[in-house]
MMTF fields as JSON, N, C-alpha, C and O atoms, coordinates in Angstrom:
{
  "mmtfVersion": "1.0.0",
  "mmtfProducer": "UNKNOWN",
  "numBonds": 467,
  "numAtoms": 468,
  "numGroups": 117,
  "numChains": 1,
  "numModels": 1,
  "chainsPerModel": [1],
  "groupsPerChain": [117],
  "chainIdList": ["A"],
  "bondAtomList": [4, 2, 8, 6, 12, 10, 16, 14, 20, 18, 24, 22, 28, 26, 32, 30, 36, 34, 40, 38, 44, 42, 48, 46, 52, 50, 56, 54, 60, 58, 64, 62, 68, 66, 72, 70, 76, 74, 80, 78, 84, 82, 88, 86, 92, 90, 96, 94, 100, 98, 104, 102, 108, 106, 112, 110, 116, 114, 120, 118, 124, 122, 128, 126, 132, 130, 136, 134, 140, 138, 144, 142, 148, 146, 152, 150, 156, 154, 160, 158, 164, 162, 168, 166, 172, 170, 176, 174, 180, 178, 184, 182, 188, 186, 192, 190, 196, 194, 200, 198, 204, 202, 208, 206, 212, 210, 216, 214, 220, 218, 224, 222, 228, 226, 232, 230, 236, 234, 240, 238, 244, 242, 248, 246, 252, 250, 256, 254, 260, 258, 264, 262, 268, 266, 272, 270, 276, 274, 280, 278, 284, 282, 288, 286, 292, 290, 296, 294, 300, 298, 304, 302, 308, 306, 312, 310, 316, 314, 320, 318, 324, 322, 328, 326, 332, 330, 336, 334, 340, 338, 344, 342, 348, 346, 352, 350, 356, 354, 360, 358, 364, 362, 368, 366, 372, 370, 376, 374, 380, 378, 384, 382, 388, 386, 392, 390, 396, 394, 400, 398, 404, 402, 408, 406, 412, 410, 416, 414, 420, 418, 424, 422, 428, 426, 432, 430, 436, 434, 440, 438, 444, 442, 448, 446, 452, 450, 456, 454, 460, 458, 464, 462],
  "bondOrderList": [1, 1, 1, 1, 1, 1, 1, 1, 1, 1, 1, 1, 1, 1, 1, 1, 1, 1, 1, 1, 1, 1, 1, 1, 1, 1, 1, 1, 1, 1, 1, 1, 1, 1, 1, 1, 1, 1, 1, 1, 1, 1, 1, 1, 1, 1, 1, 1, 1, 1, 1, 1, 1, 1, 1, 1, 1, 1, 1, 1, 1, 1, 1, 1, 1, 1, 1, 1, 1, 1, 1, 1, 1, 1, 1, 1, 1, 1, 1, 1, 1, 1, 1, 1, 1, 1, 1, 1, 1, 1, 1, 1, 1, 1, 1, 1, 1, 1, 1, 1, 1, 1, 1, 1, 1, 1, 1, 1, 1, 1, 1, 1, 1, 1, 1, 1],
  "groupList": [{"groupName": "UNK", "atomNameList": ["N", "CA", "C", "O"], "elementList": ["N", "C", "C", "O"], "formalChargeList": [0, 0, 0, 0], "bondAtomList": [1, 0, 2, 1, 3, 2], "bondOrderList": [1, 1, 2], "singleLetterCode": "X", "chemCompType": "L-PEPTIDE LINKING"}],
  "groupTypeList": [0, 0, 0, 0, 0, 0, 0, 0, 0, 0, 0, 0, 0, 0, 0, 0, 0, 0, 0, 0, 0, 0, 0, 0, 0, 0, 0, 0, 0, 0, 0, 0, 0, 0, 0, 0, 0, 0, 0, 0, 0, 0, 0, 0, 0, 0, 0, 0, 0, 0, 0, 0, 0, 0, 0, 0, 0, 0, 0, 0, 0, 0, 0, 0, 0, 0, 0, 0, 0, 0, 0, 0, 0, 0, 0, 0, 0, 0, 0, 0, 0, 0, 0, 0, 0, 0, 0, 0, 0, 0, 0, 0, 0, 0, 0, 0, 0, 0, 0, 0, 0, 0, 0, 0, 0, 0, 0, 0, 0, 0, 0, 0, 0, 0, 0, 0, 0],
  "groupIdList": [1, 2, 3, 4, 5, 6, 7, 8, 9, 10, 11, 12, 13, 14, 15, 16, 17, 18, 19, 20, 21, 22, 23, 24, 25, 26, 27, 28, 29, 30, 31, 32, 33, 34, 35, 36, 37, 38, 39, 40, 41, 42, 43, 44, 45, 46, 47, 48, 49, 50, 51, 52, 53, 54, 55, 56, 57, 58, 59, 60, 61, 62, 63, 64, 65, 66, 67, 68, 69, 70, 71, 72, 73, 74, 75, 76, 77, 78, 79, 80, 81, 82, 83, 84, 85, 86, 87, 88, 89, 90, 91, 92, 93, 94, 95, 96, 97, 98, 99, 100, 101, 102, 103, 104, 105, 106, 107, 108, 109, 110, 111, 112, 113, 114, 115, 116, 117],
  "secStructList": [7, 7, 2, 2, 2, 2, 2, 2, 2, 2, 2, 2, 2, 2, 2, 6, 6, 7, 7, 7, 7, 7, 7, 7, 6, 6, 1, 5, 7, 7, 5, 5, 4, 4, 4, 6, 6, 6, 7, 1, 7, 3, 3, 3, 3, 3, 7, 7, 7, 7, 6, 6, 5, 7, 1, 3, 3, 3, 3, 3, 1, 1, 7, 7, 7, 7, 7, 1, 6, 6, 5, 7, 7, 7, 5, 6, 6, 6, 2, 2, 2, 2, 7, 4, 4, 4, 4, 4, 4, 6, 6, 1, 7, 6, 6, 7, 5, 7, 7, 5, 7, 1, 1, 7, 5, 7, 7, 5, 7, 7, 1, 6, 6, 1, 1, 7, 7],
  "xCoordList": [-2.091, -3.171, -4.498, -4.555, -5.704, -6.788, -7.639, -7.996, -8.038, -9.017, -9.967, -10.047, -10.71, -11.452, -11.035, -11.715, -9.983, -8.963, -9.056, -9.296, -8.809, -9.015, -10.943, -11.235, -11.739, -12.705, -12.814, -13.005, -12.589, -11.946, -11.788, -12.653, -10.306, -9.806, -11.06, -11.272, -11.485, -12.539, -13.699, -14.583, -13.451, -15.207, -14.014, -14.502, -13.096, -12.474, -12.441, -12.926, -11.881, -11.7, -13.107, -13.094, -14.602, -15.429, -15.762, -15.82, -15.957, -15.952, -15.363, -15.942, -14.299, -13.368, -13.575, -12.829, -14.336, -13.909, -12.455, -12.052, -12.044, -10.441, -10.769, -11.686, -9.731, -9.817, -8.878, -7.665, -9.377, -9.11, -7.288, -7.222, -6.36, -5.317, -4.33, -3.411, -4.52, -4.041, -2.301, -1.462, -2.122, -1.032, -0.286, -0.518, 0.961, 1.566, 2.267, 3.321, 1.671, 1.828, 3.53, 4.256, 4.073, 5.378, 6.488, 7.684, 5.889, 6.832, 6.972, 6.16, 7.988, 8.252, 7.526, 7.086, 7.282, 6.752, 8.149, 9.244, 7.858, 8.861, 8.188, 7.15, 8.576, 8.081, 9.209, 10.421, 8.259, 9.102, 9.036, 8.05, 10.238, 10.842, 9.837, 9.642, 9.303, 8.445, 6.901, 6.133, 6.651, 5.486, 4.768, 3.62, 6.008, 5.31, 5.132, 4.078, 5.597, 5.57, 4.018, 3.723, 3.276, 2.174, 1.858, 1.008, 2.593, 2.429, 1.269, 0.903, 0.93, -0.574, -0.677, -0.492, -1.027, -1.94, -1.404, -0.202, -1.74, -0.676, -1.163, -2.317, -0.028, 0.004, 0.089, 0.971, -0.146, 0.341, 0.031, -0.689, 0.901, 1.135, 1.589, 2.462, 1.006, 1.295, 1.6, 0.783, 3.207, 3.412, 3.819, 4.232, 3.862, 3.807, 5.192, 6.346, 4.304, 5.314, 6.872, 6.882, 7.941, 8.995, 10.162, 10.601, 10.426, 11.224, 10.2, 9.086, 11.029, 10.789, 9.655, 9.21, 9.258, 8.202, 7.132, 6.946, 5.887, 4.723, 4.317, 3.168, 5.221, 4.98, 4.186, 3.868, 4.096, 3.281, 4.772, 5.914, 4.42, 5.717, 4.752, 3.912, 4.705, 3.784, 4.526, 5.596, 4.019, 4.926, 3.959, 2.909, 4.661, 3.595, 3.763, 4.896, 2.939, 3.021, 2.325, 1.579, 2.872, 2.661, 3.41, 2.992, 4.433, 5.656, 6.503, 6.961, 6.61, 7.3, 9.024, 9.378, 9.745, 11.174, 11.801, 11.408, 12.84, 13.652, 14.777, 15.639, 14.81, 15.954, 16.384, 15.472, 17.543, 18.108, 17.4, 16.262, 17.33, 17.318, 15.562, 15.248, 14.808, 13.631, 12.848, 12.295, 12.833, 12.084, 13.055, 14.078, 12.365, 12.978, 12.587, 11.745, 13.314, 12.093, 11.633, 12.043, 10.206, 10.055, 8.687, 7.814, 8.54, 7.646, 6.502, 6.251, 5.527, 3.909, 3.359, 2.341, 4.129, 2.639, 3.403, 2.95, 4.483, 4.6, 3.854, 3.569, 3.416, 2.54, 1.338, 0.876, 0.815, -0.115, 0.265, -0.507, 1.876, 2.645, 2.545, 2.178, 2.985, 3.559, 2.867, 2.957, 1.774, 0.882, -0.666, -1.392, -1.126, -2.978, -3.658, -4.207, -3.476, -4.566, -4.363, -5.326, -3.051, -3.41, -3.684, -3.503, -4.188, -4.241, -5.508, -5.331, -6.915, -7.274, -7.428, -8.375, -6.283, -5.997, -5.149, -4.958, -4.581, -3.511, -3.611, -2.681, -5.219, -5.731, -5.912, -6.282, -5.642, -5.707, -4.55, -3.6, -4.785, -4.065, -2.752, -2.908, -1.839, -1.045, -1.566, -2.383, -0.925, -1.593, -2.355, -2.258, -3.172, -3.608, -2.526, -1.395, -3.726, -2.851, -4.294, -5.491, -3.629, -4.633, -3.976, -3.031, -4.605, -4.132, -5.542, -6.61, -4.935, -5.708, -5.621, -4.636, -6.343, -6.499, -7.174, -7.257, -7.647, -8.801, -9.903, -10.754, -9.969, -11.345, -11.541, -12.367, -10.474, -10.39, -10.183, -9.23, -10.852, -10.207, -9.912, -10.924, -9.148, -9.223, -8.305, -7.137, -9.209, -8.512, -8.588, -9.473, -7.852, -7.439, -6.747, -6.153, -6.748, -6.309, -5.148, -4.988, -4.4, -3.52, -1.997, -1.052, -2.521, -2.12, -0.495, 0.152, -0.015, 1.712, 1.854, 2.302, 1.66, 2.315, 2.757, 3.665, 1.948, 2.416, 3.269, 3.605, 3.449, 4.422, 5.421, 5.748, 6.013, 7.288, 7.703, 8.778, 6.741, 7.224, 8.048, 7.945],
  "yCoordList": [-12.596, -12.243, -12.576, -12.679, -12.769, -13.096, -12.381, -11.313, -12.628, -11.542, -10.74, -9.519, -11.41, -11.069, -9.861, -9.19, -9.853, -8.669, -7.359, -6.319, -7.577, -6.378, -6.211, -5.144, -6.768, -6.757, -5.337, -4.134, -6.345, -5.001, -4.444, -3.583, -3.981, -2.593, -1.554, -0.368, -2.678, -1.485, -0.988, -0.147, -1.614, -1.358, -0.405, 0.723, -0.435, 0.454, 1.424, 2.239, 2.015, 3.133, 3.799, 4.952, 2.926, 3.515, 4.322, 5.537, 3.107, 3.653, 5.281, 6.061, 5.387, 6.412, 7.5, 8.454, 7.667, 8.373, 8.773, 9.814, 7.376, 7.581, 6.736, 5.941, 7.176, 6.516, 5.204, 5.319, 4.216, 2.606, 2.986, 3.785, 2.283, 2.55, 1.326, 1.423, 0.443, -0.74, -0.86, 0.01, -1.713, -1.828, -3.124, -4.297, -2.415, -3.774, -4.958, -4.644, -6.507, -6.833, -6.923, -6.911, -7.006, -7.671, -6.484, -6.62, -5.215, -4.362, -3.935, -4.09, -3.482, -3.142, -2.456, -1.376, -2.854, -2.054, -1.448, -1.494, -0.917, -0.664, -0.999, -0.369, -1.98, -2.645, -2.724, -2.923, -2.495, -2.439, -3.623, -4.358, -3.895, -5.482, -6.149, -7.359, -5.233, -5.443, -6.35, -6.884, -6.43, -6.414, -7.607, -7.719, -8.757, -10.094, -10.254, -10.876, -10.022, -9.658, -10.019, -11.213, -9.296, -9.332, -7.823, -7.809, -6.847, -5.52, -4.541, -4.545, -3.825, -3.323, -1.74, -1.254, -1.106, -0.942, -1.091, -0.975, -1.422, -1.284, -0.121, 0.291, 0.343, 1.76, 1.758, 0.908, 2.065, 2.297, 3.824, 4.635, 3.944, 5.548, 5.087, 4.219, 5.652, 5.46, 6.554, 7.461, 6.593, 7.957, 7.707, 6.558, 8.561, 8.284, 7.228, 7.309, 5.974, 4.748, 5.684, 6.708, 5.023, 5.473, 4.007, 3.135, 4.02, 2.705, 1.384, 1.13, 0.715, -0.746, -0.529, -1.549, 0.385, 0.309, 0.645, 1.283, 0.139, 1.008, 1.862, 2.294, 2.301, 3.707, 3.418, 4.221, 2.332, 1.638, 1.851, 1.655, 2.256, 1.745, 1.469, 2.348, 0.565, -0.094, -0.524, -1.127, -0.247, -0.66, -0.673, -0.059, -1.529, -2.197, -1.045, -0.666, -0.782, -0.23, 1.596, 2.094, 2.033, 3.6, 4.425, 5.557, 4.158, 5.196, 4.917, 3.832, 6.086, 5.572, 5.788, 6.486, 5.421, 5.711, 6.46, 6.441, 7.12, 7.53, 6.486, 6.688, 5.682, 5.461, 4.865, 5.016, 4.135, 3.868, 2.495, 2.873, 1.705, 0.52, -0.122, -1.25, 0.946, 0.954, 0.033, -1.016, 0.413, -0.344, -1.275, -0.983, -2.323, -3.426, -3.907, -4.798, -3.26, -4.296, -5.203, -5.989, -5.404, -6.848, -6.66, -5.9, -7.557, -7.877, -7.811, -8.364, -6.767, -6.48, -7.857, -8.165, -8.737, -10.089, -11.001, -12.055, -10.348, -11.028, -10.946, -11.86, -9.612, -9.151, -9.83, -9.465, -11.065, -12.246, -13.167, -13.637, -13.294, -13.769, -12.887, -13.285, -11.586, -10.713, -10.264, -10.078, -9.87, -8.696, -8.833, -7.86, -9.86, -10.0, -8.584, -7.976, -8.188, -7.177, -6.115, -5.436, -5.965, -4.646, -5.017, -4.07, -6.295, -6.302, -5.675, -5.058, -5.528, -4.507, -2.745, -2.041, -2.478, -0.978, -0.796, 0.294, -1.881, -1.148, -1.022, -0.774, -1.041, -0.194, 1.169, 1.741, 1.956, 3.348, 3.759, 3.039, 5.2, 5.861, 6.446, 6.447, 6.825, 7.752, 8.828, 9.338, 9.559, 10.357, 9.748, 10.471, 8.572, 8.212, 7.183, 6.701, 7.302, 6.332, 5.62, 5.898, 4.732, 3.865, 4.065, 4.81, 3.299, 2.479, 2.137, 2.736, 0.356, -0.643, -1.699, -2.409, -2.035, -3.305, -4.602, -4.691, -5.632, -6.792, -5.87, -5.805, -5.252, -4.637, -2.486, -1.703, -2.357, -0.767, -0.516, -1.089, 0.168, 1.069, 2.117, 2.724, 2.92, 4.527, 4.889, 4.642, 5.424, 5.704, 7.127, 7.684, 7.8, 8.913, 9.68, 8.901, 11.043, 11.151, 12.08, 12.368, 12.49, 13.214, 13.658, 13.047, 15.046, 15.643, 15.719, 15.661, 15.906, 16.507, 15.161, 14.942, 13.979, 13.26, 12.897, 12.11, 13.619, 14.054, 15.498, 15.884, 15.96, 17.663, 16.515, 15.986, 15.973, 15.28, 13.693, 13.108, 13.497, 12.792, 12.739, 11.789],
  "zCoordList": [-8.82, -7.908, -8.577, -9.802, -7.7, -8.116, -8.89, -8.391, -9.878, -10.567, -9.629, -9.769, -8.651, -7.47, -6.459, -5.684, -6.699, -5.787, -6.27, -5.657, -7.581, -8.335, -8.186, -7.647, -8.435, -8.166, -6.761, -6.578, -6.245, -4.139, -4.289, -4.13, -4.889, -4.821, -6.172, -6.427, -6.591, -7.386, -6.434, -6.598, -5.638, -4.956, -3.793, -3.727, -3.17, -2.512, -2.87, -2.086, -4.23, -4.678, -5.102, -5.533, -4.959, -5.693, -3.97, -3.778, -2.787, -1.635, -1.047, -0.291, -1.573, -1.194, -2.323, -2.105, -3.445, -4.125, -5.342, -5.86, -5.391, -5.634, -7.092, -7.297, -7.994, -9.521, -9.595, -9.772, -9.481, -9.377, -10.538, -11.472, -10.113, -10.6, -10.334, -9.521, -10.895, -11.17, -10.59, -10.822, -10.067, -9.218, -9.685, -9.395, -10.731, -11.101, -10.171, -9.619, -9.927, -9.051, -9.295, -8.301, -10.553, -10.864, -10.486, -10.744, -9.792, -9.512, -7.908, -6.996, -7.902, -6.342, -5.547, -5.942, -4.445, -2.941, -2.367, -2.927, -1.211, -0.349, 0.827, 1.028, 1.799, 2.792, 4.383, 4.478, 5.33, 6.515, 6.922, 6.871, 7.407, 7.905, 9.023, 9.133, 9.742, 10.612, 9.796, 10.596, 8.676, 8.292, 8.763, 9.194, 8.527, 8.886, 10.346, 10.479, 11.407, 13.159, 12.867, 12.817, 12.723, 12.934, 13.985, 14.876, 13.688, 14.554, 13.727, 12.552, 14.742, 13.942, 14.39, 15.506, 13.17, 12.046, 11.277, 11.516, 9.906, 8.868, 8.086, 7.973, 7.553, 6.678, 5.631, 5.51, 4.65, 3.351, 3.023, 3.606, 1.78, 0.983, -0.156, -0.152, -1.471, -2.434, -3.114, -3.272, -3.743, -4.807, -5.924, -6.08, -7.01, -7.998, -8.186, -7.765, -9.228, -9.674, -10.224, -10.907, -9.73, -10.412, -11.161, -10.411, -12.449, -12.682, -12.453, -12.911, -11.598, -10.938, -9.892, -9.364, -9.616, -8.556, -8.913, -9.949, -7.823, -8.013, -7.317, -7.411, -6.432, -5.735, -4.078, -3.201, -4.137, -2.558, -1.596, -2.013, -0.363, 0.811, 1.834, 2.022, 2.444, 3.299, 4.602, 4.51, 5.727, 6.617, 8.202, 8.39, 9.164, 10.036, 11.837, 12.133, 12.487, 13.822, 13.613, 12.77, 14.573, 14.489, 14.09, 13.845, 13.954, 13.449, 12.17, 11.813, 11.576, 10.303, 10.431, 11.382, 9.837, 9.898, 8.722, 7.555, 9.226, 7.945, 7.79, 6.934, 8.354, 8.483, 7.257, 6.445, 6.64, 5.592, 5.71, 5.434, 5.84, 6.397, 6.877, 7.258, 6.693, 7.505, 6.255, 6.584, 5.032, 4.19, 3.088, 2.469, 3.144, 1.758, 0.941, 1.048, -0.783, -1.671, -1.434, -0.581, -2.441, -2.462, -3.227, -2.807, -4.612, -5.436, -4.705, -3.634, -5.663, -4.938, -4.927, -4.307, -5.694, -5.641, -4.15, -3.702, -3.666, -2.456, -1.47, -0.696, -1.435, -0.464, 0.252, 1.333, -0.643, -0.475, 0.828, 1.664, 0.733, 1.684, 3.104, 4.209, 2.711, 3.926, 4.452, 5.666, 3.643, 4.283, 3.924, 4.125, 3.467, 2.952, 3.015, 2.097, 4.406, 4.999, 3.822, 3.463, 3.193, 2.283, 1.177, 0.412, 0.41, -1.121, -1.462, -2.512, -0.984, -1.52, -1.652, -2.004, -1.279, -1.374, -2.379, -2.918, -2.691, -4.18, -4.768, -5.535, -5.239, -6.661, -6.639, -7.664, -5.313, -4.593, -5.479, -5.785, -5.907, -6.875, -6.419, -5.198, -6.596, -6.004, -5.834, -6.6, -4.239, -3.564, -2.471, -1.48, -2.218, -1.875, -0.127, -0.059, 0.961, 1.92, 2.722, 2.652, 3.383, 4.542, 5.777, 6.035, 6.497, 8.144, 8.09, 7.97, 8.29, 8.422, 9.342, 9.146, 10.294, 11.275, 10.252, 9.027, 11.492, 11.073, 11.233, 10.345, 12.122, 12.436, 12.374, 12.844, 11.667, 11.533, 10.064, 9.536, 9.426, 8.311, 8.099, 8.452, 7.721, 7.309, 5.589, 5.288, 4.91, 3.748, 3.625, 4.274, 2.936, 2.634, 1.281, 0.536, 0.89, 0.054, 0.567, 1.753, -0.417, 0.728, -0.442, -0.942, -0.432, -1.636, -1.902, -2.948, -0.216, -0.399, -0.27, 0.856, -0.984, -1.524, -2.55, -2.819, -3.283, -4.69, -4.955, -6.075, -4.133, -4.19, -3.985, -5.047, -2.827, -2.36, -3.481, -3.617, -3.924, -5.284, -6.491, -7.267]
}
């Protein structure tokens, strides 16, 4: 990823109040199959990194799923591919979530995501 990106997510997290928290691109998301569709808003939630991941699950529309099946790895630096609209939020810390359009933002902090972690 571009040095410039990180640049973003610094100026995001300074926006929001949130402590810039570096998002290894070489580790896992959890991503809904839907992402590339082009269905909108997109979501993200980030909890604390565990193993192979960095704690991002990102996924596309209004509703989230439990289902088994609902999200699929896939390397954060893919995300350039799948999903653009979220690379500057993944410097957002755990605890932290969005929903994001072309033309909407909303960031948030959002604590019982770290209790359920």
């Amino acid at each position: 990823m571009e040095k410039n990106f990180y640049l973003i997510q610094q100026k995001i997290c300074a926006k929001y109040g949130a402590q810039f928290t570096e998002c290894d691109m070489q580790l896992k998301v959890g991503v809904s199959k839907n992402i590339m569709d082009g269905a909108r808003p997109i979501n993200g939630l980030r909890i604390e990194p565990k193993e192979d991941t960095c704690g991002w699950y990102v996924w596309a529309g209004e509703e989230w799923s439990d289902s088994a099946d609902f999200f699929v790895p896939l390397h954060a630096m893919h995300l350039e591919q799948w999903a653009p609209l979220v690379l500057p939020y993944l410097g957002l810390p755990p605890g932290w979530r969005f929903l994001v359009t072309e033309q909407y933002e909303d960031v948030w902090a959002d604590d019982q995501l770290l209790k359920n972690s």
